[in-house]
matplotlib code that plots the C-alpha trace (Angstrom):
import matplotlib.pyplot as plt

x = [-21.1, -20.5, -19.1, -17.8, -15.1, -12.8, -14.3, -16.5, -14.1, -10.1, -9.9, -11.3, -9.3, -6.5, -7.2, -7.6, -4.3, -2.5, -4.6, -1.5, -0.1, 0.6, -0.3, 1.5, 0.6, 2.4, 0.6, 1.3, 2.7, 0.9, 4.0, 3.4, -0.2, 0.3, 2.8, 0.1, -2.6, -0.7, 0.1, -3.5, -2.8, -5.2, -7.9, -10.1, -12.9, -11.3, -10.0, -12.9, -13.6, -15.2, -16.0, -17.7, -20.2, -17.5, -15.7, -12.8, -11.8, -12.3, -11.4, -9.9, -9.5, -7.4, -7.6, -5.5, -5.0, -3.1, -3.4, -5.8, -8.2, -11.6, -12.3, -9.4, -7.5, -6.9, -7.6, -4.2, -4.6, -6.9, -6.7, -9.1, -8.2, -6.8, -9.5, -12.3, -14.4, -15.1, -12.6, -13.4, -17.2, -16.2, -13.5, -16.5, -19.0, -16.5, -15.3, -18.8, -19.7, -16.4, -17.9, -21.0, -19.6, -16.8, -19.8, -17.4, -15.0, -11.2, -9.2, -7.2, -3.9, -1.8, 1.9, 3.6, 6.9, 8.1, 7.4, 4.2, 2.4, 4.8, 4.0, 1.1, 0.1, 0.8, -1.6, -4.0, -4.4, -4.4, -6.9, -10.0, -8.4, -9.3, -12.6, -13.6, -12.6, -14.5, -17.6, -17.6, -16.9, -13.6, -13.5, -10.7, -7.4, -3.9, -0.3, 2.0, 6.2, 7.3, 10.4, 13.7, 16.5, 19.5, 22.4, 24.8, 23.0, 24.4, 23.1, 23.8, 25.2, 23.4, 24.2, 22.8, 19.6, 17.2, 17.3, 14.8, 13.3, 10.4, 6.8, 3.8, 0.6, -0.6, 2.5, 2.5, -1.3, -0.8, 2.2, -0.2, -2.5, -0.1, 1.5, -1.8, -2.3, -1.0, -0.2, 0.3, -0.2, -3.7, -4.7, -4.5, -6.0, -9.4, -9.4, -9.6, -12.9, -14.5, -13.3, -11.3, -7.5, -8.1, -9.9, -7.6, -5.0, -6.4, -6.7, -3.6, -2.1, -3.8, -3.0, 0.9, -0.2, -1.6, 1.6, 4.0, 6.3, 7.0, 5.3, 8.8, 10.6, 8.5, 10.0, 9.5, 11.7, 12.3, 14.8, 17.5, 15.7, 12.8, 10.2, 8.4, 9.6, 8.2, 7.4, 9.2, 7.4, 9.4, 7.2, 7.4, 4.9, 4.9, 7.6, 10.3, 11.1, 9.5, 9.4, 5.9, 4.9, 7.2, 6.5, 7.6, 5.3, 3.8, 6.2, 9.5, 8.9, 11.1, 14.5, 15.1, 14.5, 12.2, 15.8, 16.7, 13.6, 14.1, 17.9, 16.5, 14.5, 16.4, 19.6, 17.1, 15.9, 19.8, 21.1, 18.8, 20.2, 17.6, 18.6, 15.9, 13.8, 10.2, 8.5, 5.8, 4.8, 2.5, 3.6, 2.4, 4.3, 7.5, 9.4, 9.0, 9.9, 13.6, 13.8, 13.8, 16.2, 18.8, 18.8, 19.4, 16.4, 15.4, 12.1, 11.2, 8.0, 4.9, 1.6, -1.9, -4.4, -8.1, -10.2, -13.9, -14.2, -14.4, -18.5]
y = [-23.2, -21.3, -17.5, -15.7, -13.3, -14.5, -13.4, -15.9, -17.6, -17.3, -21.4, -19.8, -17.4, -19.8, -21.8, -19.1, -17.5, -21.0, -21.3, -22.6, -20.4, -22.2, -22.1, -20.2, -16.8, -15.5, -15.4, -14.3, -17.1, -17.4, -15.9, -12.7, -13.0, -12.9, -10.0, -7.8, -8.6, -7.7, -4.1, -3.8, -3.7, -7.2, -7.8, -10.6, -8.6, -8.4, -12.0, -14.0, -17.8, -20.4, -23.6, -26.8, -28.4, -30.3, -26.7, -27.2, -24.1, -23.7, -20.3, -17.5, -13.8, -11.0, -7.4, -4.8, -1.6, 1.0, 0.7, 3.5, 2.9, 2.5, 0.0, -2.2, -0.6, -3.6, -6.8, -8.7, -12.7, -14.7, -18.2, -21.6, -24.9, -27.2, -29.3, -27.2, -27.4, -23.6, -21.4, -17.8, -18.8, -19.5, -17.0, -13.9, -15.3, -14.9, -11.3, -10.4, -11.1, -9.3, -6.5, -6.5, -6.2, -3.4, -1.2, -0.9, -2.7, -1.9, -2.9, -6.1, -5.8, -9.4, -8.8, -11.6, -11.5, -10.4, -12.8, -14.2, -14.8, -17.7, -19.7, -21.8, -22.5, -19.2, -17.5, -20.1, -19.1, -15.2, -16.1, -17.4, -14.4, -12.0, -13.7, -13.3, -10.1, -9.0, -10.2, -8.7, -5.4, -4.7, -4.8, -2.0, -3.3, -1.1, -3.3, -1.5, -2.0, -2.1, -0.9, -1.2, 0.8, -0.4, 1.6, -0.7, 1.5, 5.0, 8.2, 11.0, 14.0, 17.4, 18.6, 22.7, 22.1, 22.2, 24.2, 22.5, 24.0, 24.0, 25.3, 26.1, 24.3, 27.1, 26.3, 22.3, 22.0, 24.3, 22.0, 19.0, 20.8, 21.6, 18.2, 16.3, 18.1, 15.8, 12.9, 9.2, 8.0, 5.7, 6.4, 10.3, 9.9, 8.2, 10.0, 13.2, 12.1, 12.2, 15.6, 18.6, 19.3, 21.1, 18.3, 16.0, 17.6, 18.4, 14.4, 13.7, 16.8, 15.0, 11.1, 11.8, 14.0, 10.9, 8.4, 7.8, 10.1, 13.5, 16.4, 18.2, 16.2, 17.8, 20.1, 22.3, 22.0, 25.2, 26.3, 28.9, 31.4, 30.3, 29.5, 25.9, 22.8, 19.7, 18.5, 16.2, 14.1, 11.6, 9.2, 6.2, 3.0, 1.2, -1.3, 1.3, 4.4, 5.5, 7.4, 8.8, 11.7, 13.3, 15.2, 17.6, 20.5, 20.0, 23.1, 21.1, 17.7, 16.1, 17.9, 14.9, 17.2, 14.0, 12.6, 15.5, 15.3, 11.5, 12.0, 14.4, 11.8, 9.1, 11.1, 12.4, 9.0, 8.1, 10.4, 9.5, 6.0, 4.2, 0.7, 0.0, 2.7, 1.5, 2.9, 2.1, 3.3, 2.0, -0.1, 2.2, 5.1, 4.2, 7.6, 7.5, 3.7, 4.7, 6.9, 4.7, 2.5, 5.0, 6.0, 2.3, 1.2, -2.5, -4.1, -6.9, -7.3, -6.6, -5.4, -6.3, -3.4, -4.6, -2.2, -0.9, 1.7, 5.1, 6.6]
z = [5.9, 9.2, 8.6, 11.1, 12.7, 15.5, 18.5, 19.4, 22.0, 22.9, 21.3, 17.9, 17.5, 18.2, 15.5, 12.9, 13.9, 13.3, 9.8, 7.9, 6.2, 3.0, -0.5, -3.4, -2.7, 0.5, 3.9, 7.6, 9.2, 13.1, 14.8, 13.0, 13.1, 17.3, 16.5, 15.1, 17.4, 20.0, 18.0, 17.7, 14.0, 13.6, 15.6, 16.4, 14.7, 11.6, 11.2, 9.6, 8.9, 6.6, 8.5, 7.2, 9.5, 11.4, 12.5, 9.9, 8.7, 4.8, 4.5, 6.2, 5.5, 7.5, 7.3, 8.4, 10.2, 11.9, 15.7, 15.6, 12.7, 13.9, 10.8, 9.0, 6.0, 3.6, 3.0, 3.9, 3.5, 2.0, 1.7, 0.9, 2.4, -0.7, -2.1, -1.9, -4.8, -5.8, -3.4, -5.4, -4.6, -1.0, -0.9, -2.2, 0.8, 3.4, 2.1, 1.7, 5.5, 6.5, 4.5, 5.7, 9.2, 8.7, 6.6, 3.7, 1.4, 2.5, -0.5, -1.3, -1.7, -2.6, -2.8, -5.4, -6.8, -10.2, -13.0, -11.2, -14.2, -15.4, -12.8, -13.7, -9.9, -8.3, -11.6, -10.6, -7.0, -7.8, -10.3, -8.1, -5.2, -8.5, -9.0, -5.3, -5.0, -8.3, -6.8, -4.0, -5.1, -5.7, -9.2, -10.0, -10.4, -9.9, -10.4, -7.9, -8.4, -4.7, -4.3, -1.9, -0.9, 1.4, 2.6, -0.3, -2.5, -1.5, -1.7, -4.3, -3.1, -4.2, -7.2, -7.0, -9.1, -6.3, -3.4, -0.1, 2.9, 4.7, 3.9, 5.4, 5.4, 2.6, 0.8, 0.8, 0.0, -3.1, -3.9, -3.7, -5.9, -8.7, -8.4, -9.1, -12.5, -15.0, -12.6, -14.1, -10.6, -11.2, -8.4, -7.9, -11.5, -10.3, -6.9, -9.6, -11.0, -7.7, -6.5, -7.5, -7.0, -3.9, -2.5, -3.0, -1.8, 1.4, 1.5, 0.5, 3.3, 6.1, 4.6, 5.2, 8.4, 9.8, 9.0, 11.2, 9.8, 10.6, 9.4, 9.9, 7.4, 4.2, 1.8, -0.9, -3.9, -5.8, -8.5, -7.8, -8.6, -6.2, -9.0, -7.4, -9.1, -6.8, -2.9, -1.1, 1.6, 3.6, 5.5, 7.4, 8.1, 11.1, 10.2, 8.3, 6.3, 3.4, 0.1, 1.2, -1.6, -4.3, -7.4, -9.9, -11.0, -14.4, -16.1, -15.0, -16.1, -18.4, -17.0, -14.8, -11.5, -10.2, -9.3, -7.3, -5.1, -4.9, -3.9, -1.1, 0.8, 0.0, 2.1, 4.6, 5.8, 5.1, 7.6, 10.4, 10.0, 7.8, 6.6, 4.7, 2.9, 0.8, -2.1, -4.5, -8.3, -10.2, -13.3, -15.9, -14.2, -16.4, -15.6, -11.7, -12.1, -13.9, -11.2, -8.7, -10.7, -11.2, -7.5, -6.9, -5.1, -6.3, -7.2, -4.3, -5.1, -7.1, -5.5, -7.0, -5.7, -5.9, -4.7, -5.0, -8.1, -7.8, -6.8]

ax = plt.figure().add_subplot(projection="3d")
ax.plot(x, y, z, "-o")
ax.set_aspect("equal")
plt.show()
């Protein structure tokens, strides 16, 4: 078996770009593929192949990027021809020479819809994508609720709660600080075993300094009487608007102000004409989740993080 990334010759590359993209689990189809080559989001170097001795493709992986990461981001597709005998053993080869390449394991990230686990053949085919990704490394597992919000939805109008304005760097880090304290975000929760609070907010600060968004749009939440009660950090990706980073300090939870910094970004990203606003919460994070769903964003999906453990 033949493993290797795309960059051999332009007639390679073709062929793993029109890899079909079938199968239960949702792939790019070649058209968008092309589109993110050309955004430098995909590259040749990161789009890797299985091929049997004949040059059929068995496997292919792609990873992703922003058009000025230096190595990918995340794992995006994986898929295994139908009929191969063991596609998580195949599958783990071809993400460990990707691996091996890159000098790291970018995490996986497989977005299925809601209710994936009744459906015997879409399970199956996340199953032996687990296995793969297991043995290769990436053997920590967060469940992500994506959601969506669309101008039908509205936007709330302020109620008084919350005043917002701007802060300084000083100012937003210590937000980040405070906010981490307590968090249910899995994620924030790990990253905390590995560093201190300041740490990780400093990571976090420069994270959302680094997306597409602008740094301008971030703002302090504080009470009337200008005690801090939460940040709110509109962001964007490449493709669209989104939630980015919002909290409430630990004092003020449980008064509801989480929908009050939610309603902020929600109208900011309203008001510069957004018709489609993103966010994501993991599935254990049940009060940020009934947040979402009373500010009328939907579920569209659910995201399956595998990624390498904490060190």
């Amino acid at each position: 078996m033949l493993l290797r990334a795309a960059t051999a010759d332009p007639a390679h590359l073709d062929r793993a770009v029109a890899h079909p993209a079938d199968g239960p689990v949702p792939a790019l189809t070649a058209e968008k593929v092309r589109e993110e080559l050309a955004e430098h989001r995909i590259r040749p170097e990161w789009i890797w192949t299985a091929e049997d001795g004949d040059g059929r493709i068995l496997a292919r992986a792609l990873w992703w990027g922003r058009a000025d990461s230096e190595h990918p981001i995340a794992l995006d597709c994986l898929q295994v021809a139908a009929g191969v005998a063991d596609p998580a053993g195949v599958a783990a080869a071809l993400l460990d020479a990707g691996h091996a390449a890159f000098g790291g394991l970018p995490g996986y990230n497989l977005s299925l819809p809601r209710g994936w686990r009744a459906d015997p053949e879409l399970a199956a085919a996340v199953a032996w994508r687990r296995e793969a990704a297991h043995r290769t490394g990436l053997t920590r597992e967060i469940e992500r609720l994506r959601y969506e919000w669309t101008p039908d939805a509205g936007t709330a109008e302020p109620t008084g709660r919350l005043v917002f304005r701007e802060g300084t760097d000083e100012e937003m880090l210590d937000a980040f600080v405070r906010l981490s304290r307590g968090s249910l975000d899995l994620a924030t929760q790990h990253e905390l075993e590995l560093m201190d609070a300041e740490q990780l907010a400093r990571e976090d600060f420069d994270f959302y300094l680094d997306c597409p968004g602008e740094r301008s749009w971030w703002r302090l939440a504080h009470l009337p009487d200008g005690r801090l009660a939460g940040l709110a950090v509109p962001s964007a990706t490449p493709y669209h608007r989104n939630v980015g980073y919002l909290g409430v300090v630990p004092e003020q939870r449980g008064r509801g102000l989480i929908d009050e910094v939610l309603a902020e970004i929600t109208r900011f990203h309203a008001s510069q004409g957004a018709e489609r606003i993103t966010a994501t919460t993991d599935t254990v994070n049940l009060p940020m989740a009934a947040a979402f769903d009373r500010a009328g964003y939907e579920v569209t999906e659910i995201r399956l993080v595998l990624e390498a453990p904490a060190r």
